[in-house]
C-alpha angles and dihedrals in degrees: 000000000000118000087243093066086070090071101038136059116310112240112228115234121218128187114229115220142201094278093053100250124123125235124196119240133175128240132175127224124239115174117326083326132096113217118210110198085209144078112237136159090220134356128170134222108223126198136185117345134256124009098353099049116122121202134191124194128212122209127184104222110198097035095206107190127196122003116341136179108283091243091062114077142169120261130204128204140181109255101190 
């Protein structure tokens, strides 16, 4: 996240499940980067309400399930 962010309102995270609803989850920062303690397939950052909320959304691309190499893993990328 921008060094800015530091100084300015924190954006919640929620994991979006299978049925479509969001759930609320914690991270920590560390650095310029968020840390979700969970496993999740897309999840979005929401900041400020109404009409001046901004919202990006997380997507795991790859969706390796069960056990892989070690040399396959899971991306994620920013969909909006």
């Amino acid at each position: 996240m921008p060094a800015g962010v530091r100084h300015s309102e924190a954006p919640i995270f929620m994991v979006v499940g299978e049925d479509k609803k969001g759930e609320m989850v914690n991270y920590r920062v560390k650095g310029s980067m968020y840390i979700v303690d969970r496993v999740f397939n897309r999840g979005v950052l929401l900041i400020g309400v109404g009409a001046t909320q901004r919202k990006v959304t997380i997507a795991r691309v790859g969706l390796n399930r069960g056990w892989v190499w070690p040399w396959q893993k899971d991306e994620f990328v920013v969909v909006n």
